[in-house]
DOROLO-380365 format. One record per residue (C-alpha): x, y, z; residue in one letter. Coordinates in steps of 0.001 Angstrom, whole numbers, plus 500000, padded with zeros to 6 digits. Layout:
XYZA ...
END
This chain:
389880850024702571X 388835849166705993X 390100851212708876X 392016849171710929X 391275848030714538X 393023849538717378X 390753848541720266X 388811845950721983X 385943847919721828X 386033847924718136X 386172844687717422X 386273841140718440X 388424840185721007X 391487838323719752X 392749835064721568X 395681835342723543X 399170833913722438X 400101830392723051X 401391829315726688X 399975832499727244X 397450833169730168X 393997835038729553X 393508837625732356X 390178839156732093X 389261842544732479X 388787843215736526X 388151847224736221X 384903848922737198X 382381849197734153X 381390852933734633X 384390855384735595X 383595858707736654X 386808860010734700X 389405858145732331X 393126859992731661X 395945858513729694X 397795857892732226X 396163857430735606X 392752857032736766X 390564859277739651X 390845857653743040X 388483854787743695X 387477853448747141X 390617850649748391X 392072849636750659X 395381851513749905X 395256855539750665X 397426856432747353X 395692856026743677X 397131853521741538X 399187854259738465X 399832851984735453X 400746851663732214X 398027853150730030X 399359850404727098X 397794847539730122X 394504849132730223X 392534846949727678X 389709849607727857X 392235851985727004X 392891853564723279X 396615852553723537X 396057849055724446X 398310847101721811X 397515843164722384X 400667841883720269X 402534843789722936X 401041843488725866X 402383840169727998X 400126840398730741X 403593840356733563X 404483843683734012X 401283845413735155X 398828845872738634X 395348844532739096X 393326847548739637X 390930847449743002X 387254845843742117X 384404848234744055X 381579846416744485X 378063847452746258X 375449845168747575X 372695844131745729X 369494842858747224X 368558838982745926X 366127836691747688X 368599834967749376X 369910838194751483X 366643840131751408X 363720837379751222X 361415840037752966X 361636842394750183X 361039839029747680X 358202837783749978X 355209839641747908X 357017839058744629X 356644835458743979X 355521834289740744X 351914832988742020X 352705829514739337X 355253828362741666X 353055829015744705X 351909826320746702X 348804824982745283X 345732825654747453X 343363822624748842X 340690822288746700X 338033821711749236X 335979820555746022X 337423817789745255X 335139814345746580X 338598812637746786X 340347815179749011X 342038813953752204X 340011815255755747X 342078813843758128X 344132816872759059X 341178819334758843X 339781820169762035X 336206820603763741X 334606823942762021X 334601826390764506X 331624828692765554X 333856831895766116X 333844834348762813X 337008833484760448X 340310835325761337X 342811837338759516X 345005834877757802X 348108836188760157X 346133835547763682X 346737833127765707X 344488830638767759X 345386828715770777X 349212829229769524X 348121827441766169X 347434829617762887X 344142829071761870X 342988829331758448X 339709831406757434X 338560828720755129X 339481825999757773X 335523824901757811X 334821825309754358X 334387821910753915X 331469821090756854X 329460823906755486X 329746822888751936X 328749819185752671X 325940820653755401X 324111822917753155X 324764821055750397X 322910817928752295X 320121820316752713X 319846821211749378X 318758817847748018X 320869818660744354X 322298815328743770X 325812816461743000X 325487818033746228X 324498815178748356X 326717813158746732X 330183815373747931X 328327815957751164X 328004812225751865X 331068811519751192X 332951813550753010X 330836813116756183X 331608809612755847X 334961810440756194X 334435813336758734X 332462811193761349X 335394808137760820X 337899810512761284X 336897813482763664X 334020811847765107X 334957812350769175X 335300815915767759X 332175816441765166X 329048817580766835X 325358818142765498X 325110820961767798X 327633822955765404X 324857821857762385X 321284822372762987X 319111820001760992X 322224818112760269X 320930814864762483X 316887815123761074X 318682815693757418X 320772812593758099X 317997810629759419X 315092811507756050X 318009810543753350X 318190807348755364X 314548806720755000X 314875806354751491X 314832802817752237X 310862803107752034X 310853804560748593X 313678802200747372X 311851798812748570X 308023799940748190X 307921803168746230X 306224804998748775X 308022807954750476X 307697809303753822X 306136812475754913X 306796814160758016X 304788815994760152X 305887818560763181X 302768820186764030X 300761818111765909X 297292819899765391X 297800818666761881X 296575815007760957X 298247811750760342X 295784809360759507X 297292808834755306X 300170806143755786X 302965807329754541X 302935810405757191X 305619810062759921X 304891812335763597X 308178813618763785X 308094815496766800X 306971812992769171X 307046809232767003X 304499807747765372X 302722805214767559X 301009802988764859X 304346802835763194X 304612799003762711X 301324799268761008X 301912801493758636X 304867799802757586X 302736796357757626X 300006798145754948X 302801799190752563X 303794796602750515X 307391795677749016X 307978795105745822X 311865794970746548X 313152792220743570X 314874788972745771X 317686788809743112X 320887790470743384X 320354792711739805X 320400796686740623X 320207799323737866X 322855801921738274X 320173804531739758X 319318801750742372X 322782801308743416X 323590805082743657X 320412805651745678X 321099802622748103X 324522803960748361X 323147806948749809X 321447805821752007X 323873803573753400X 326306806400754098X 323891808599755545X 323218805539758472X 327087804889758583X 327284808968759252X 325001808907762027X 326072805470763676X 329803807361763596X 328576810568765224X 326350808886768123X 329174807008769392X 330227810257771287X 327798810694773608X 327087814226773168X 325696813054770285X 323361810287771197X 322200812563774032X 321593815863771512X 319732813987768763X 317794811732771414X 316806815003773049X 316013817537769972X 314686815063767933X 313246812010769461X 310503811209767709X 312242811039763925X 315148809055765169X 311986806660766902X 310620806330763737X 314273806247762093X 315009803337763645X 311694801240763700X 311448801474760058X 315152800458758912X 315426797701761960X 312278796533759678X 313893796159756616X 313213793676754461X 315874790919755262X 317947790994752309X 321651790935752582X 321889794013750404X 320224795788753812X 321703794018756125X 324610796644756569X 322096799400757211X 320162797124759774X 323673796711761514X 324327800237761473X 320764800934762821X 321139798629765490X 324639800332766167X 322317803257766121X 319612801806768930X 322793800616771139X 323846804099772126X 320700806291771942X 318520804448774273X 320372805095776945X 318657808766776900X 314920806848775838X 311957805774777270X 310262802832776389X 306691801087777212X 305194797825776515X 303601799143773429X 306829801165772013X 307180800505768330X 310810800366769140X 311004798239771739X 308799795973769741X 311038795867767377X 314240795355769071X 312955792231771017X 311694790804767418X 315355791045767085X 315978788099769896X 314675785966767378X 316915786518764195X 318941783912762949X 321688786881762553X 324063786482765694X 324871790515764926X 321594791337764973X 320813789383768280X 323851790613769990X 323243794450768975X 319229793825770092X 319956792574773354X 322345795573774439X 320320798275773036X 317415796478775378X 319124796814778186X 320385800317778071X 316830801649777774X 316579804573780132X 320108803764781678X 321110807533781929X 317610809034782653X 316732809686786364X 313648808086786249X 313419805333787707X 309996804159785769X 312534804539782419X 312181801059781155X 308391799657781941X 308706797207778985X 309893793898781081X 306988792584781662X 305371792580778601X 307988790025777232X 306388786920776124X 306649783395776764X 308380782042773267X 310434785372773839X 311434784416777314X 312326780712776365X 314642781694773295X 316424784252776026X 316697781306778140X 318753778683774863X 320780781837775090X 322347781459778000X 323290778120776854X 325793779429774593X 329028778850776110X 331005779472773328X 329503783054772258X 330639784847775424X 328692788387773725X 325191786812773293X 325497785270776725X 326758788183778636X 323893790420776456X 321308787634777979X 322129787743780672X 321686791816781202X 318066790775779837X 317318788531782963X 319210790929785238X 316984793950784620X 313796791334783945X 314294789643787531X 314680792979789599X 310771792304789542X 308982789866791774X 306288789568789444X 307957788738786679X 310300785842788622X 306306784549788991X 305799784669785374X 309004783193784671X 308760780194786743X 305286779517784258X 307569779565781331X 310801777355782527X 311428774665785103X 312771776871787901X 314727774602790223X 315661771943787684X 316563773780784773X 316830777864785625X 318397777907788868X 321622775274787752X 321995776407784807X 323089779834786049X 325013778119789470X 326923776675786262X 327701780443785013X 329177781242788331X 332546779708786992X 332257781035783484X 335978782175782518X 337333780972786019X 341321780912786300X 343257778419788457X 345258781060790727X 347812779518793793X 348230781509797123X 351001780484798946X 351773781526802467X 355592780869803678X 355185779383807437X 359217778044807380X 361955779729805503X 364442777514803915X 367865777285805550X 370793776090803540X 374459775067805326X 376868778102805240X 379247777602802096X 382852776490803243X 385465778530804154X 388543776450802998X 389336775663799535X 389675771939799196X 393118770617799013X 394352768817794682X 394691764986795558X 398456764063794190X 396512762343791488X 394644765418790331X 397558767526790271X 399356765587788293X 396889765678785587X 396442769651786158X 400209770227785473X 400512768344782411X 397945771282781342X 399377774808780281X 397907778308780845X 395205779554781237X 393734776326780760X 395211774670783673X 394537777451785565X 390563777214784753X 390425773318785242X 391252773711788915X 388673776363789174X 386189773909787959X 387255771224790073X 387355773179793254X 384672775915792572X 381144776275791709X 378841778788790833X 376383780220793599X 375074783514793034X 374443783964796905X 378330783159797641X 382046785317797069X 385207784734797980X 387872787527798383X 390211788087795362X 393467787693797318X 392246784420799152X 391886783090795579X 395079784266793939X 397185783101796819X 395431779796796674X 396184779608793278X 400110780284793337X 400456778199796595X 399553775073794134X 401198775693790930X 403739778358791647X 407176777196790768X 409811779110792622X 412413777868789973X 410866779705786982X 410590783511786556X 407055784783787539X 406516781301789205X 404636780344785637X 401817781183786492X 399295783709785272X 400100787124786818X 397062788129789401X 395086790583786411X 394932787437784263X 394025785223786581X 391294786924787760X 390061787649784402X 390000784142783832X 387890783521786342X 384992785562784956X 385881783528781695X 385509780448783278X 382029780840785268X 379450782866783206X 378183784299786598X 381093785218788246X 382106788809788613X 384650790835789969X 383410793498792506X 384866796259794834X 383014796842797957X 383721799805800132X 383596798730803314X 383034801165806654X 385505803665806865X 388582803435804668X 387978799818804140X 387690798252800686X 387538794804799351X 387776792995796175X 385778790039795921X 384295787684793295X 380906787463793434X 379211783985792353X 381383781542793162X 381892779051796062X 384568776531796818X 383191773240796505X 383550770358799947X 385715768063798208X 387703768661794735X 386103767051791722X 387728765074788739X 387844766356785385X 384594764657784825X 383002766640787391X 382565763214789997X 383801764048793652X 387151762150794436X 386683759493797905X 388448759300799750X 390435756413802096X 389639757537805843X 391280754096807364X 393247754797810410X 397049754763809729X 399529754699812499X 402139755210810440X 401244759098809344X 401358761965811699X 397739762278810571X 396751758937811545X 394607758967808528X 394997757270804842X 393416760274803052X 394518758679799714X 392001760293797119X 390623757685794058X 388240758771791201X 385762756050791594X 384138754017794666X 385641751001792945X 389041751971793099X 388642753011796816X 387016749595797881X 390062747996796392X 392037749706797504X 390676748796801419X 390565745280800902X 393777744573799250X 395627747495801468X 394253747583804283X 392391744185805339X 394901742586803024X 392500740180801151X 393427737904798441X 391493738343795078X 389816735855793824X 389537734665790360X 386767736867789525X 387603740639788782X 387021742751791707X 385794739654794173X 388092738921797192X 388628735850799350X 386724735652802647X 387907732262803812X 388132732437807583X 391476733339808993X 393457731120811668X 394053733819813629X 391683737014814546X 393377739601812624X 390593741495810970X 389161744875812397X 387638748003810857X 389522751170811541X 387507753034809357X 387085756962810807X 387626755592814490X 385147752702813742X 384124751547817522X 382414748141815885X 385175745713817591X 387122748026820227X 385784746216822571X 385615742707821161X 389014743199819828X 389528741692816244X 387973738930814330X 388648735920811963X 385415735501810389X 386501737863807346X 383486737709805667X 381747739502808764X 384281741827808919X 384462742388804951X 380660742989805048X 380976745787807678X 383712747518806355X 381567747789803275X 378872749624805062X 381153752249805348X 382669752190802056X 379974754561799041X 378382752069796509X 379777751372793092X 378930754117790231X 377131753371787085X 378685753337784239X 375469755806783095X 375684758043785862X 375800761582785850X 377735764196787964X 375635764744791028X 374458767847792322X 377154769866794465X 374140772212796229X 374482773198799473X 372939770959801971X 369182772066803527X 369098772557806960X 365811773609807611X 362942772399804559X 360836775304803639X 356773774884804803X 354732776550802204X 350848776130802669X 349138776571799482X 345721777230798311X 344142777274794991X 340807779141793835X 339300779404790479X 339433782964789730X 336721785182787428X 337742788043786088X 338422791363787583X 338773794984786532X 342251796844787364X 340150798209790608X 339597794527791958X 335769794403790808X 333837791864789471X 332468791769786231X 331598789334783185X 329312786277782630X 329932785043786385X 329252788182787898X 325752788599786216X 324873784747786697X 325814785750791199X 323291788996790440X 320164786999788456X 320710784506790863X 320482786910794109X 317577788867792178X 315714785153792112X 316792784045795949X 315196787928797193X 311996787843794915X 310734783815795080X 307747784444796721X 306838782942800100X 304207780287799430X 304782776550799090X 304316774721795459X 302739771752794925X 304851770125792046X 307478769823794572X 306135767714797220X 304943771037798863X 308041772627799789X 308792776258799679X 309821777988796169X 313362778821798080X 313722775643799753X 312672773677796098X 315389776167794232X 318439775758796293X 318343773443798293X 320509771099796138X 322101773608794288X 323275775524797913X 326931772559798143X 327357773979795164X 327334777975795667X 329627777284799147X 332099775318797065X 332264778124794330X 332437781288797218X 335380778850798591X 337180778913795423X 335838781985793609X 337228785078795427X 336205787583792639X 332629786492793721X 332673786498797302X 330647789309798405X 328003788720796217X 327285784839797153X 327711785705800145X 324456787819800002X 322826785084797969X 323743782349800675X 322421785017803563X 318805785624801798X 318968781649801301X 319809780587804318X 316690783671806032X 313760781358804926X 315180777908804958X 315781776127807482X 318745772911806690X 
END
């Protein structure tokens, strides 16, 4: 028989009785000393220990569950002591991080991994991981990636050039104001010999290059690296292609051209910063020479047509730091250019051309004009006709710019095109190219306008009827509309208005006067004109006043539909005013009412026709606004002459189309504008010329200085100048007249013109 259970810690723990609570056990885990009876003292907040009933204790031998009822017994105090957890004490967790929940490193590896955060590899050693650079932390493996695609460029592994390629690609895109061959040696030449792969992909036959010049170069595939191979165009004219036309590629042809298409698009990206073009121009002229002459010579194919781009891209920004010569492969090869039926390749020819030498010193840079040919010369010239491609025509006319700075070669030119008939108008024509209409206008008479009035006009009887059979606010805003209008240059005080208002519809009789009180009203007024607004001007001193601002009483109220009333200004001795004043809505109603009222005419049968049968007696005068027509005559009894005069006073009959007039303030004084207009080119933001106008004024001033002084025979023996502009010089003063943009530099033109020929 089983011993029975007499504590918790023997057994299972029993559930507690029904409707009873379960209070669990709150005591320390480890005591230093357990009594029946009481326990040692244990840190509290109460200074005496804490006794209890050793039958409460559940960790107690006594501890009877049936019995215990969980009421008549004290919690005993919890210690508790602090335990360091990551949350409290992450310093002490820092180093203790399971390293599967780390972060996962960049995997520099990886040919699809994003560079556009990374920055330019630095040449300083790598840091500790905790040091700090320019405030940034910088990371020792930061330029991992540049050396692993440099070196592995230079290793020629195929893996290896493939990641290196690619990520340059992305490098030069992305960092390329930032990425400099300096920082790589060898990277440019390595660039530059994948590219020429293009050989050995279209003919089989792969370069060789050669840096010591002692050695020779006579075999055909060799390439003088260090200072450009000379002969280079015939070389590539002995090798034959045996390039397929058709669009098929095996997989290793399509990998290889790929190659080499990303190693151009590399070095196009990098030259655009012009540390670049000036640091491969300089270190390693003669391979980027022969670079460029032998992929601008590609075999037109569209396949290569991206790398031709690219190379021409190439040509754009490193001749700048070149020299060239009538017999420079590369120049040679650009001008073929001129000739392609590609408008990319014929815009990126003409600007490379013309930036030959442009940064050099040397002022014998560029001696390559004047070996341009005739058929060369003539398809520069259909270039300028090109209105519509403003890119080939401003990059033609660069060409003639540079190629006319030389008095011999305006001589050769005028061999090759009709100078005065064709050369010379065609670029007067240019000198409006992308011209503006533009108006000047200089103020000689300000515009002066009659003051606005100072009284609000008085409500006819008639209008006020109508206004009181209105109730607030909208009566309130009618009258504004009829005796107000906006003016933003106008304002009337905010007490002259209120008062104005309440001396015409305040009713002593009613409470308040029924109108609105002054706060509404003036509300209302901002409600009824858009522009209108209430404003408090302080004034000198203590002075303040309220005003409304955009709104001016009108000369004469207006009717509902927005017509000025006329009024009857026939004298009348029998008011102390002497004056009708009666107010009608129409110039109908006012005419009748002078004819039958005051002239007392019959009417006649037809509606609004009166009888003017002459009267017995002379009874008819005009008293119109102290009308002096018969004060000395004294009346009349022709009525029909008197009828017709009276009329001449009266404002003619309305339309029934017509439309309220304008209420503007009458003009005193017109305003005298004198105006010009020019026809504009365009400027920069500092006010200088530039464009296709601007180089058409500078050929044309090269052509006027250099035409040489001798007389020509196909023009009846007149002078080159004289033959050249002597029609065309109506033309240049109307476009210096007009042109502003362009008026110091026809005005040079028309000076060296005007030196040698005499009009």
């Amino acid at each position: 028989m089983s011993t029975p259970r007499t504590s918790l810690r023997q057994g299972l723990r029993q559930a507690p009785k029904v409707n009873q609570p379960f209070i669990p056990d709150t005591t320390p885990a480890r005591r230093s000393h357990i009594q029946h009876g009481f326990t040692s003292p244990q840190p509290s907040t109460s200074p005496h220990p804490v006794t209890f009933n050793p039958a409460a204790n559940p960790q107690n031998s006594q501890f009877a569950v049936d019995s215990w009822e969980g009421k008549d017994h004290r919690q005993l105090p919890m210690s508790t002591r602090e335990v360091p957890t990551p949350g409290n004490r992450p310093v002490l967790f820092a180093n203790l991080r399971d390293p599967a929940k780390a972060p996962r490193q960049l995997d520099y590896y990886d040919p699809y991994f994003p560079l556009r955060f990374l920055e330019v590899p630095r040449s300083q050693p790598a840091l500790h991981p905790k040091e700090y650079r320019n405030g940034l932390t910088v990371s020792p493996t930061a330029d991992h990636i540049y050396k692993r695609a440099h070196y592995g460029l230079q290793s020629g592994i195929p893996d290896e050039v493939d990641f290196a390629l690619y990520h340059l690609v992305q490098i030069s895109n992305q960092r390329w104001d930032k990425f400099k061959f300096e920082g790589f040696p060898l990277l440019a030449e390595t660039l530059m010999q994948k590219a020429l792969d293009i050989t050995h992909l279209c003919t089989g036959v792969k370069w060789e290059f050669q840096y010591d010049p002692l050695q020779p170069i006579d075999r055909v595939n060799v390439l003088n690296s260090l200072h450009g191979t000379r002969d280079l165009l015939d070389k590539i004219k002995k090798i034959p292609v045996n390039l397929p036309i058709d669009s098929l590629e095996t997989d290793e042809f399509n990998h290889q051209l790929r190659n080499i298409k990303e190693a151009t698009l590399v070095l196009r990206n990098m030259v655009l910063l012009k540390e670049n073009a000036f640091y491969v121009s300089r270190y390693a002229k003669g391979l980027l020479r022969d670079f460029l002459v032998i992929l601008i010579n590609a075999p037109n194919q569209p396949r290569l047509n991206e790398i031709k781009n690219d190379a021409l891209d190439i040509a754009e920004e490193v001749t700048k730091f070149l020299r060239t010569d009538p017999e420079d492969p590369l120049w040679i090869s650009l001008v073929n250019c001129i000739d392609s039926p590609d408008r990319a390749h014929v815009v990126r020819a003409l600007w490379a051309l013309t930036h030959f030498g442009t940064e050099l010193d040397d002022a014998d840079a560029n001696r390559s004009m004047e070996s341009l040919t005739k058929p060369t010369l003539q398809q520069l010239y259909y270039h300028t006709l090109l209105d519509l491609d403003k890119d080939i025509l401003s990059g033609a006319l660069d060409l003639w710019y540079q190629y006319t700075l030389s008095p011999d070669n305006i001589e050769t030119l005028m061999d090759v095109v009709n100078f005065p008939i064709v050369f010379v108008p065609r670029m007067v024509a240019l000198l409006t190219y992308e011209a503006r209409p533009t108006r000047k206008e200089t103020v000689l008479q300000e515009e002066k306008v009659a003051p606005p009035p100072t009284d609000i006009p008085r409500v006819p009887p008639e209008l006020l009827e109508k206004l009181m059979e209105l109730s607030e606010p909208e009566r309130s805003s009618q009258w504004l509309r009829c005796c107000f209008i906006e003016d933003a240059e106008c304002e009337i005080t905010q007490i002259a208005l209120w008062q104005a208002y309440q001396s015409r519809f305040a009713d002593p009789r009613v409470a308040g006067g029924g109108v609105l009180p002054a706060a509404e009203f003036i509300k209302n007024v901002s409600n009824t004109f858009t522009n209108a607004q209430a404003q408090v001007i302080n004034g000198p001193g203590t002075a303040t006043k309220f005003i409304i601002k955009g709104i001016r009483p009108l000369e004469i109220a207006h009717t509902f539909e927005a017509f000025p009333y006329v009024y009857c200004r026939w004298a009348d001795n029998s008011k102390p005013s002497k004056m009708c004043q009666r107010a009608f809505t129409s110039p109908t109603d006012l005419r009748n009412h002078v004819f039958g009222d005051h002239m007392n005419l019959e009417p006649a049968e037809t509606e609004g026709q009166y009888k003017l049968d002459t009267a017995e007696t002379a009874i008819h005068t005009c008293q119109w606004d102290h009308c002096a027509r018969f004060r000395a005559s004294g009346p009349s009894a022709n009525t029909s002459m008197v009828a017709g005069h009276v009329s001449s006073h009266l404002p003619e009959d309305r339309p029934a189309d017509a439309q309220p007039p304008s209420s503007k303030r009458a003009i005193l004084q017109e305003r005298i504008v004198r105006k010009w207009f020019y026809m504009d080119t365009p400027i920069n933001e500092k006010g200088e010329p530039f464009g296709v106008a601007y180089k058409a004024a500078l050929v044309l001033r090269n052509i006027a200085r250099g035409l040489p002084n001798r007389t020509t025979s196909r023009y009846g023996g007149l002078p080159w100048k004289k033959a050249c502009f002597t029609s065309q010089r109506p033309k240049i003063v109307e476009v210096w007249d007009r042109n502003r943009a362009l008026r110091k530099e026809l005005t040079e033109l028309i000076m060296v013109i005007e030196k040698e020929v005499d009009y």
